[in-house]
N, C-alpha and C positions, 0 to 999 in steps of 0.2 A: 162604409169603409173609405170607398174614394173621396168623399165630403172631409173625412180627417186626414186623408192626405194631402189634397189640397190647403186645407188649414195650416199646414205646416209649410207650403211656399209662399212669399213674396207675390202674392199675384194681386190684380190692381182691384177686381173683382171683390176681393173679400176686405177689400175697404168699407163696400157698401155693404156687404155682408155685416159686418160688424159693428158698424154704426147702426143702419137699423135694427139689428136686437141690444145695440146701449139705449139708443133715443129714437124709438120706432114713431112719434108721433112729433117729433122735435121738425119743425124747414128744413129742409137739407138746398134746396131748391128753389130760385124765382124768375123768370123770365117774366117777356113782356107782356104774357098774356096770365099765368098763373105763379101759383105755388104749390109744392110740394112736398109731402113729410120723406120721411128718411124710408119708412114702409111703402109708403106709396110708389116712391120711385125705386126701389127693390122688386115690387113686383110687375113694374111695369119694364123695367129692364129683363129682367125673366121672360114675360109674355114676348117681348123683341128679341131675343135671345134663341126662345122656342122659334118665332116663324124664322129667322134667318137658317135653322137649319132646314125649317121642312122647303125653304129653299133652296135647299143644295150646299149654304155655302158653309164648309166645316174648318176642321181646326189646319192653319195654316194657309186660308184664302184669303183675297184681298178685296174690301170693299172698302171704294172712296164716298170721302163727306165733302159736299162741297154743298156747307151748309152755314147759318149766321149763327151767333151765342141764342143759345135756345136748348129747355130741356129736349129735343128730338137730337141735337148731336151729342147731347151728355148720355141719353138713354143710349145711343148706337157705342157709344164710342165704349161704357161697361158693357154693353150685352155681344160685343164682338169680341170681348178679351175675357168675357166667360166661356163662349164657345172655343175659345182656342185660334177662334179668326183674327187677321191682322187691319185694323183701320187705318184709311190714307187719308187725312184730315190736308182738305185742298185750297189752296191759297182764292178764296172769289174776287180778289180785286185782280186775279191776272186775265190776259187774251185769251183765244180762242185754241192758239198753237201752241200755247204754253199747255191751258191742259187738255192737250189732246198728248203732248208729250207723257205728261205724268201720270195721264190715267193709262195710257199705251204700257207704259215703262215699268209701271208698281203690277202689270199685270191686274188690275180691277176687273173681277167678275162682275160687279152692283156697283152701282152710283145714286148714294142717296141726296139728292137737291133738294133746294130750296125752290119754287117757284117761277123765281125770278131768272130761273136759269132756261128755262124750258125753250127757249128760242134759240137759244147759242148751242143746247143739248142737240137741238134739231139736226142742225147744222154740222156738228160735227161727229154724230152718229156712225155716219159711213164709213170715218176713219179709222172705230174702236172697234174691231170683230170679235176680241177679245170678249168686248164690255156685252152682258147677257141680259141685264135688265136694269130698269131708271125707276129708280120709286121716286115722289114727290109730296113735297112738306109743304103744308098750306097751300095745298090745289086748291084755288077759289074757280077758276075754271070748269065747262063740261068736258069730259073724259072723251073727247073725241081724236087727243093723242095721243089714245092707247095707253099710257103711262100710269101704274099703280100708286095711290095715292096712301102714305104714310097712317093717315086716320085707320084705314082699313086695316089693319097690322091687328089692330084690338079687335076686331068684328066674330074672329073664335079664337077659342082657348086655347093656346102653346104650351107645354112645358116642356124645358129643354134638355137635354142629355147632358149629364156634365161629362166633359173630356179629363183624360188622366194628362195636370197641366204641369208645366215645369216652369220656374220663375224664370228661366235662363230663353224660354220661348219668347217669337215672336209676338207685340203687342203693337206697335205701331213703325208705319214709314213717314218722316215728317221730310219734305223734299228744299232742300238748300239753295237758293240760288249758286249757279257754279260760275265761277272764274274763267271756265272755259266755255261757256254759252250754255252749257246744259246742267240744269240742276240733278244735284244726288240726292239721292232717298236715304236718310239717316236710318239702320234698322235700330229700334229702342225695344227692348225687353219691358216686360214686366217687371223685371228684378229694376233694371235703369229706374224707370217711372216712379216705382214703391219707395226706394230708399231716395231719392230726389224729393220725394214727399216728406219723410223723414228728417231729411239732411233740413229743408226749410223751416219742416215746426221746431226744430232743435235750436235752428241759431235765430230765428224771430220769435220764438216762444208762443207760438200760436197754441190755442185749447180751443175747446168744447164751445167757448162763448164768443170765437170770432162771428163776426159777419163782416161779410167782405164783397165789395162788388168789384164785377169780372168784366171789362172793359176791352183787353187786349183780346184777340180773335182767336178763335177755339183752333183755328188752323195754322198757329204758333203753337211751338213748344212750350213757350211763357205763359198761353192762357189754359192748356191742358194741366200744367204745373199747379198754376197757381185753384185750379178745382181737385186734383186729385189730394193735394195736400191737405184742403177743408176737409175734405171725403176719410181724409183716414180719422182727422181729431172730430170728427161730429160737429163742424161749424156748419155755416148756413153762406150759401155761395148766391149773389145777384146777379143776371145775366145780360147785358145790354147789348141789344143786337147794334147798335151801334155807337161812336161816343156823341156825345151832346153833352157839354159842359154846364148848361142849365138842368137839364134834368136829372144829369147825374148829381149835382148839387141838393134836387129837389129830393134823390135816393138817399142821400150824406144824411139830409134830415129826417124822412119819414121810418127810416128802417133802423134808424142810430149805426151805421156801419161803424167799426172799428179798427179794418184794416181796408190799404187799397193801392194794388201796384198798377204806375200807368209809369211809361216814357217821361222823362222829363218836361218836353215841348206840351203833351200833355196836361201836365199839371200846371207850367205856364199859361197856357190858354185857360185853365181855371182861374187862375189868380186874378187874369187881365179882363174877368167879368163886371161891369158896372154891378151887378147885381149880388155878386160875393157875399156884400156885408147883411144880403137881407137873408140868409143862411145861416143855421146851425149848427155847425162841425165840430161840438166839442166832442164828441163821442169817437171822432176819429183817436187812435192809439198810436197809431203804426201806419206808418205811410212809406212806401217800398218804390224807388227807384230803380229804373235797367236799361239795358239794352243801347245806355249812352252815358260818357260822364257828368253828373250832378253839377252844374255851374254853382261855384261858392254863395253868391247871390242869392239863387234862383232856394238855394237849402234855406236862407235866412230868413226870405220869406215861406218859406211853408212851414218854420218853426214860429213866424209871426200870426201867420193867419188860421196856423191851427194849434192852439195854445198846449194843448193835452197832448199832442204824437212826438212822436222820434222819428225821424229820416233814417230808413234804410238804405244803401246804394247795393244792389247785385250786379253780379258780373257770371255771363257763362257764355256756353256753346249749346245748340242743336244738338252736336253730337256727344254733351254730355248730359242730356236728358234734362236740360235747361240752366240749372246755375251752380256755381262751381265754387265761387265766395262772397261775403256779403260784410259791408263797413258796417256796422251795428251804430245806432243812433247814439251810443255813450259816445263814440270815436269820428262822429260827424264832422263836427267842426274841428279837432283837432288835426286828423287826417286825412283833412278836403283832397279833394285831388285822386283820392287813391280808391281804389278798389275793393280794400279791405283782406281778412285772413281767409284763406280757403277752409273747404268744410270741412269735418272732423273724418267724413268718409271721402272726403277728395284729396288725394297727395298731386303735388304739384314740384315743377320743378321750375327753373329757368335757365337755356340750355345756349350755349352756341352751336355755329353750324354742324358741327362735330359730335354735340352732344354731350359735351363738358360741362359743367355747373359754372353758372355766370355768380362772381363776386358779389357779395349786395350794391347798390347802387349803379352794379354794371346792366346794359340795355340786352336782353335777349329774349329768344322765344321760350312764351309758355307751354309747357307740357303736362300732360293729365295722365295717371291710371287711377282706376275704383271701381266698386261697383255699380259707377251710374254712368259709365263708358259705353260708348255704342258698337252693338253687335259686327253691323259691316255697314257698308253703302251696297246699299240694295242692285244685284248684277253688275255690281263696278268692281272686282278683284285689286285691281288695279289703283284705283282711287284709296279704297282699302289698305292694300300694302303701302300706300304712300303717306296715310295719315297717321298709321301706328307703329310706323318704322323704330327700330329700337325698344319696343315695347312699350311705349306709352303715346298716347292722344295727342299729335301734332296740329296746334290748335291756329296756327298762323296768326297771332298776336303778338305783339310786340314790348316786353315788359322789364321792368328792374324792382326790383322787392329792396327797402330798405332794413336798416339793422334789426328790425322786429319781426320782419318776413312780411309785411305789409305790401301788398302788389299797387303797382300805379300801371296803367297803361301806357303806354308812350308812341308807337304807333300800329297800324296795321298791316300786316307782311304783305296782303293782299288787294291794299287800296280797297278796302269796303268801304261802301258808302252807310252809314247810318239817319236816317229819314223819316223823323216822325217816326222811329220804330221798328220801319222797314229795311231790310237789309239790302244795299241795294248794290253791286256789282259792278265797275263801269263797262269793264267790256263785253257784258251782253249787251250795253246802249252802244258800243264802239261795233261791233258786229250790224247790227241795224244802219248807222251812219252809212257804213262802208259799201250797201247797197244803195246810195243814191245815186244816181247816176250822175250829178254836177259837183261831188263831194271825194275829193283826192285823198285826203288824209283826215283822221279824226280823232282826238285824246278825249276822256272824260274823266271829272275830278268832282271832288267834293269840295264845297265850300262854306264856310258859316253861316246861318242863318237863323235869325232870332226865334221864328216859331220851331221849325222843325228839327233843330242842332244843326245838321245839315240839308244842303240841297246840291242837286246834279247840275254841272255847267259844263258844257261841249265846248270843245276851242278844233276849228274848221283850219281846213287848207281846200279852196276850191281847187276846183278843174279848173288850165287856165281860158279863159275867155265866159267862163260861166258865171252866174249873177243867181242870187237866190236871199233871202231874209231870215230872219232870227228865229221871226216867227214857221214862216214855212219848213224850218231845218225840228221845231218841236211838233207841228203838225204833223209831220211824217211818223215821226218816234210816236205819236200819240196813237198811229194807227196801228202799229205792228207790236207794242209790250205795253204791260200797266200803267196805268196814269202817273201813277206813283213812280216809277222810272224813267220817266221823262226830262229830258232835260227841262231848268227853266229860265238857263240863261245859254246864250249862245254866243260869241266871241270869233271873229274870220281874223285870221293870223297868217301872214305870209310865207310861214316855214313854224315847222313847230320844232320845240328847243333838243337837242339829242348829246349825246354825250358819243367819245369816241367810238365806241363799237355799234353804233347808230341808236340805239335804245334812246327812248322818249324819254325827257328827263320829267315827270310829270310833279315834281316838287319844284322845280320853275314854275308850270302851268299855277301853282298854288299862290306860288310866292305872287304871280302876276297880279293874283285877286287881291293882294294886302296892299299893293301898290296904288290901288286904284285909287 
């Protein structure tokens, strides 16, 4: 009886549930090492499912992944949302203190890593009292760090209790970088996840016979999306622990993919391969842009170089369970530039300060309700009440929809940086700066740049009589946040530009770059 009632919610679980009884012997699955039928990895999510409870951890605990694309975070990530437990799928290109924050904060019982983490696990052990045990994925090591190793999971038989689940339950915390130095924990439902799944195959017309490889990191909301969405149509999802523009090339041919969403800069750096033309890509259909606007060029060539696809462009938020609308390939080149219509399950508005409806063509913030809105920011009330003020998803984007309703972006309320992908904040680098001890004042901006859309550049006001380099001002930021928020230009400026009530005017700082 509980099995038909759970049938009847939105839950991410009976994705897989359902697919393996349409195509029980069909790939669902392929990483670097294997592959997987749609049964197979059913029951093996089951067996991981069974042992996380006989370890304790039940419906509504939190266990972090800080783990690469690989069937072990797909198997964790369904057999945590079978049990009713919430997964923290953890960014591994950040420091030390970052997540010592995030696993502190999401409340992590379990951390299941990767290997390669085992040192920096060491290390920051003493800090999580919280955190209760470390399992580990490809321990090539002897077990003389105590640490339970992921293989052993299968050594006996689990079967798991199902819980009485609600689609409205927690399913995952995906953690944001913040504006204010500390990142929030997006909560995403089941329900968010499933219909974001929905909302995708609907407006890219994904089925049965996608195959698609999964390049963006399992610890975005965009690489959780873009598998849970396969999972519900019975396509076949490829895993790349990492990118490599050759290989994934050599993927494009051997596996015939048909679908494949990467960043723009991304698919740049494919293009810009000598070896491009000794590849096979007609088999691609569908080729899906995000996470930054599509340069009109950069579309023309991938209409060139892959003669059979359409260019998708998406646009969304974290905290709406990833993408909110999408420029359909018929409207590519017509309405470059833009964003595209929002989804059929996403209402959107564009709002002034007030909350008044912005005219067409007039610049205001976007706003979101639907069912793929996020629960809250995890122990932040506050943060919470500020993002859904008015009843709907204050998205801090900056937009004008023209007479179709067509969104264009125009800018960002919050000065994000976008990088190769990554979202990148400046004032968590401006916080860093501020501890140097020969560094007075510090602004951080986004700037153009050909591979990655953007990159970070610091503009200084030293101390006065102090002396320090370009280089030395990125060496430090290299030690204390991710490479990837680094600055990689530096600029010493005598006064930085301010406007009457003192405020940085950091659209000067921009303008300076176009000047050069």
């Amino acid at each position: 009886m509980l099995e038909y009632v759970r049938a009847k919610q939105l839950l991410v679980d009976e994705m897989l549930n359902r697919s393996a009884r349409r195509f029980p012997n069909k790939t669902a699955i392929v990483d670097d090492k294997r592959r997987m039928t749609y049964v197979t990895l059913l029951n093996r999510v089951n067996q991981v499912a069974g042992w996380f409870q006989s370890k304790g951890i039940n419906k509504g605990e939190k266990v972090a992944l800080l783990l690469y694309n690989s069937i072990e975070i797909t198997e964790c990530l369904l057999a945590l949302g079978k049990i009713g437990a919430v997964a923290v799928p953890v960014n591994f290109r950040l420091q030390q203190l970052e997540f010592e924050y995030i696993l502190q904060n999401s409340d992590a019982k379990m951390l299941i890593a990767h290997q390669d983490f085992v040192e920096i696990i060491g290390k920051m052990r003493v800090n999580l009292p919280l955190l209760e045990e470390v399992i580990i994925v490809d321990q090539q090591e002897a077990k003389h760090h105590s640490y339970f190793s992921y293989d052993d999971i299968f050594e006996t038989a689990f079967i798991p209790s199902l819980e009485d689940l609600k689609d409205d339950d927690d399913f995952l915390i995906v953690y944001t970088s913040g504006t204010t130095g500390k990142p929030k924990g997006a909560v995403l439902t089941h329900k968010n996840v499933f219909m974001n799944s929905v909302n995708m195959c609907l407006e890219c017309s994904l089925t049965k016979d996608e195959v698609q490889v999964i390049s963006t990191p399992l610890f975005h909301i965009g690489g959780i999306s873009a598998l849970t969405m396969l999972m519900l149509v019975g396509g076949t999802s490829i895993l790349l622990s990492k990118f490599d523009p050759e290989h994934l090339l050599q993927i494009f041919e051997k596996e015939k993919v048909t679908y494949s969403f990467m960043v723009p800069s991304m698919w740049n750096i494919l293009l810009e391969l000598p070896s491009f033309k000794n590849y096979n890509v007609t088999s691609i259909q569908k080729i899906c842009c995000g996470a930054a606007t599509t340069p009109l060029e950069l579309k023309k060539k991938l209409m060139k170089y892959f003669p059979n696809s359409g260019v998708y462009d998406t646009f969304g938020h974290t905290e709406m369970a990833a993408s909110t609308s999408t420029l359909k390939a018929s409207d590519s080149i017509l309405k470059t530039g833009s964003v595209g219509l929002p989804y059929s399950n996403v209402e959107i508005k564009v709002v002034d300060e007030n909350m008044n409806d912005c005219a067409p063509g007039e610049v205001g913030e976007i706003v979101y309700r639907g069912p793929t809105t996020m629960k809250e920011y995890y122990k932040n009330p506050v943060a919470t009440e500020e993002a859904v003020k008015g009843g709907w998803l204050h998205s801090g984007d900056l937009v004008k929809l023209d007479d179709e309703g067509y969104i264009t972006v125009v800018d960002r309320k919050k000065d994000m940086i976008i990088s190769g992908g990554e979202n990148i904040y400046p004032k968590e680098i401006e916080e860093v700066l501020y501890t140097h001890p020969d560094i007075l004042e510090a602004a951080v901006v986004g700037i153009p740049d050909e591979k990655w859309g953007e990159t970070v550049k610091a503009y200084i006001v030293l101390r006065n009589g102090k002396s320090i380099t370009a280089q030395q001002v990125i060496d430090y930021c290299t030690d204390k946040i991710a490479r990837y928020k680094k600055p990689h230009y530096v600029e010493f400026l005598e006064e930085l530009p301010r406007n009457g009530s003192g405020k940085i005017l950091k659209t000067k700082l921009r303008d300076y770059n176009l000047k050069v």
